[in-house]
C-alpha positions as CSV (number, residue, x, y, z in Angstrom):
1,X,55.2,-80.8,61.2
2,X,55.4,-78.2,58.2
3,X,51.7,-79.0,57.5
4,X,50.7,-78.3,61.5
5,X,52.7,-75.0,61.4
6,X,50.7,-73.5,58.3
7,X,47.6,-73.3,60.7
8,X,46.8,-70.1,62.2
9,X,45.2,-72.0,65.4
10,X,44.9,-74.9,67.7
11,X,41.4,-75.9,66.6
12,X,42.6,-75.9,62.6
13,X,45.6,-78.0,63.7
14,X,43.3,-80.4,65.9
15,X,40.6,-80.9,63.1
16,X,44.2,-81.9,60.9
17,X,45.3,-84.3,63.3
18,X,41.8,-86.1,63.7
19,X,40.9,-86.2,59.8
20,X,44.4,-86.7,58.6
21,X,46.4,-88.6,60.9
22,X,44.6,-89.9,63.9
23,X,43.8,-92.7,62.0
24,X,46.8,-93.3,59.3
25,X,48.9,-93.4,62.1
26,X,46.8,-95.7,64.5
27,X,46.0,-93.2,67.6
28,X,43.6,-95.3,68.6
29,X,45.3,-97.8,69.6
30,X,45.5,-98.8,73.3
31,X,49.4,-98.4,73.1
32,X,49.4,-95.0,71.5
33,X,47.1,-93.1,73.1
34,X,49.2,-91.5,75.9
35,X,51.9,-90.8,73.2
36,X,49.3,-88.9,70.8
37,X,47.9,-87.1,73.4
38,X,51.4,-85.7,74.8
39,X,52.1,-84.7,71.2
40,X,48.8,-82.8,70.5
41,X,50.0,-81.2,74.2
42,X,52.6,-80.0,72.4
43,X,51.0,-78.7,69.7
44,X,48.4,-77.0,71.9
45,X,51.7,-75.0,73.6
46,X,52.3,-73.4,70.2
47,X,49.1,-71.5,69.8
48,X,48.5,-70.2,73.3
């Protein structure tokens, strides 16, 4: 979370979450995908 509040917007947080932890953190799989996308929600509420 410290690293996701360093960026100034939503799109430099996104492109974080897809290179950085999208992956490390299995997104993709068919169990987590409602879960990842209610936390990039989240995220998306801070820059707007």
């Amino acid at each position: 979370m410290g690293r996701l509040n360093q960026f100034k917007s939503f799109d430099d947080a996104k492109l974080y979450l897809t290179d950085h932890v999208m992956y490390k953190y299995g997104w993709t799989a068919e169990n987590k995908v409602k879960k990842a996308a209610t936390f990039v929600r989240h995220i998306k509420r801070k820059y707007i």
